[in-house]
C-alpha positions in Angstrom: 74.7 75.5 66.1 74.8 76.7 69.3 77.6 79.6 70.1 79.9 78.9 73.0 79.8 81.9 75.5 83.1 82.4 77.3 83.9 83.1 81.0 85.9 85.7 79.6 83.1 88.0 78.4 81.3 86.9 81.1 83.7 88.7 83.2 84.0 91.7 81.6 80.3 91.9 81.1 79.6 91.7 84.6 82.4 94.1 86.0 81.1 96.6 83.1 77.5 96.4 84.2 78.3 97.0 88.2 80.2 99.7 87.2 77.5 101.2 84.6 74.9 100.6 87.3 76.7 102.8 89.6 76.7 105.9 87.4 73.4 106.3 87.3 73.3 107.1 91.0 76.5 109.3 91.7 75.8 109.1 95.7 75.1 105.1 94.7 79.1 105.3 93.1 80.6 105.9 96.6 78.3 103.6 98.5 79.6 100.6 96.1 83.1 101.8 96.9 82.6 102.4 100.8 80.7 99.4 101.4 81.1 96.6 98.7 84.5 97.2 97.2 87.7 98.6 98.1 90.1 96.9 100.1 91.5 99.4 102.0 90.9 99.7 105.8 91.5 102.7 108.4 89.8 104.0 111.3 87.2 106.0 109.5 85.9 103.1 106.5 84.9 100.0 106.9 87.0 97.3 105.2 89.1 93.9 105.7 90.3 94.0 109.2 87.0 94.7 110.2 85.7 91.3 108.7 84.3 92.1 105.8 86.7 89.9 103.5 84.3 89.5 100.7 86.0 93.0 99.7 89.0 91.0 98.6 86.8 90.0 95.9 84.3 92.3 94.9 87.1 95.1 95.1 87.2 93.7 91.3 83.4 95.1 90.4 84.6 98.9 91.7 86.7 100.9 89.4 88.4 104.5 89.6 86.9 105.9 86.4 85.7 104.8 83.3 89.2 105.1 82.0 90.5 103.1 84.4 87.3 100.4 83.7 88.0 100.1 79.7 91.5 99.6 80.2 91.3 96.8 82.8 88.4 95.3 80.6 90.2 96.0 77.3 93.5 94.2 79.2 91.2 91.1 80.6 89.4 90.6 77.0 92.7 90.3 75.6 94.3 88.3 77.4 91.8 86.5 79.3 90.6 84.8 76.3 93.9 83.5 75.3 94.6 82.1 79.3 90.9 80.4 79.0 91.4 78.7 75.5 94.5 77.2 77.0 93.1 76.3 80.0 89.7 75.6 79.6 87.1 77.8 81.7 87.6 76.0 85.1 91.0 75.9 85.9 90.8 79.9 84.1 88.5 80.2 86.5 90.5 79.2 89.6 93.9 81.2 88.4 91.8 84.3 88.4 90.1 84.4 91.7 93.4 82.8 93.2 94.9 85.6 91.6 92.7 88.5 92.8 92.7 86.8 96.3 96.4 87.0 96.1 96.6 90.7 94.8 93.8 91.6 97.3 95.4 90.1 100.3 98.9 91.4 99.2 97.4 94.9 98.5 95.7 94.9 102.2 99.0 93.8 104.1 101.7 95.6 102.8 99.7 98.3 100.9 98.8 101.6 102.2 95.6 101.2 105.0 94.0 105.0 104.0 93.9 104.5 100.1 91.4 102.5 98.9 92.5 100.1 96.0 89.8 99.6 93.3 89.9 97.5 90.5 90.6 94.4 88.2 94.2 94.1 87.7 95.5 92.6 90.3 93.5 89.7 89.0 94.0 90.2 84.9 98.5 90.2 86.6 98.0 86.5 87.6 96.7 86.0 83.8 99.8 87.2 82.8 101.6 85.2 85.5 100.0 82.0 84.6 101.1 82.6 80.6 104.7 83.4 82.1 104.4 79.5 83.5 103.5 77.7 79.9 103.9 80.4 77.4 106.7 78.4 75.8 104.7 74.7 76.1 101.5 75.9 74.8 103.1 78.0 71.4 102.9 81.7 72.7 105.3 84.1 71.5 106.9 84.0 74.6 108.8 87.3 74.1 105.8 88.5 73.7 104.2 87.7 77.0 107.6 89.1 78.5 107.3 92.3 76.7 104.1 93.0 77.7 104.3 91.8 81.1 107.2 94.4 81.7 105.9 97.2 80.5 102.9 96.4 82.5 105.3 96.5 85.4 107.1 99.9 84.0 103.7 101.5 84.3 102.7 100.4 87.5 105.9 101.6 88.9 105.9 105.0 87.2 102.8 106.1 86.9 101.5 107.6 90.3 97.9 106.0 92.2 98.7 102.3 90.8 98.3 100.0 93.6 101.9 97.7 92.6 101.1 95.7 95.6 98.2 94.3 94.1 100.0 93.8 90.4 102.9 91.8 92.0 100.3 89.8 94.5 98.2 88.8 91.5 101.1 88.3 88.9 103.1 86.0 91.6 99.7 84.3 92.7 98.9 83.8 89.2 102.1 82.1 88.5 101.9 79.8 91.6 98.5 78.6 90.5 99.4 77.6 87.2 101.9 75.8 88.5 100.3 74.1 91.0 97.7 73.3 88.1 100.7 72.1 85.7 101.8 70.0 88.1 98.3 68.5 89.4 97.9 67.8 85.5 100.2 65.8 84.7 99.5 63.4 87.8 95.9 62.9 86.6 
């Protein structure tokens, strides 16, 4: 019997290991950063407005600090798992990089152009946004899913460095997806 491996871990795995790779060269930590992974953009870095839009993705393989690293991959194991069970590992798939396309872009445009903005969870906020959109139909607690979502949001209001432009891009691309995908479901 062969053991199923999900996108999920897949995820976290890879994230993890970019992020592990990059300690072992300290000067190697800021080059990722600098060159590969934030989105932000001013006259002195690189970044989106100078063309280098893969950023909008990769900004998800570059994190803060090793706190900041287990608790996005802690938050996207958790939930991520649950979103891909319900929706299978494509359309998961799809609602996450819509997602960190949304927070990315929404981070870049209305988000401070001199900070760079590192991480996962703009991404693992459209997870949450997609189980806001079925919660109910698929047998979630949906309180639950509320509860959690809002204290998510209490945080990134209240405690200081949290990029909330990316958490509301990703949660409200998240959202749109899945209903885009709810909707594109039921005409097939």
């Amino acid at each position: 019997m062969r053991l199923r491996q999900s996108l999920t871990t897949t995820l976290v795995a890879l994230i993890s290991l970019f992020y592990l790779l990059a300690q072992f060269d300290h000067q190697l930590v800021g080059q990722l950063c600098l060159f590969y992974g934030g989105t932000y953009s001013n006259g002195y870095f690189p970044g989106v407005s100078t063309g280098q839009w893969y950023r909008l993705f990769t900004v998800a393989l570059t994190h803060a600090n090793i706190l900041h690293l287990l608790t996005n991959m802690w938050a996207l194991y958790s939930i991520g798992n649950l979103v891909e069970t319900v929706f299978g590992k494509s359309r998961y798939l799809i609602i996450f990089m819509v997602s960190l396309l949304t927070a990315s872009l929404t981070s870049v445009f209305l988000g401070p152009h001199n900070i760079p903005g590192v991480g996962a969870s703009g991404a693992i906020f459209g997870l949450f946004g997609a189980l806001l959109v079925v919660g109910k139909r698929v047998g979630i607690n949906y309180r639950s899913v509320v509860s959690i979502v809002i204290l998510n949001l209490i945080i990134t209001f209240t405690v200081p460095n949290i990029d909330w432009h990316a958490h509301l891009g990703g949660l409200i691309g998240g959202a749109i997806t899945t209903q885009i995908l709810v909707m594109l479901k039921r005409r097939v």
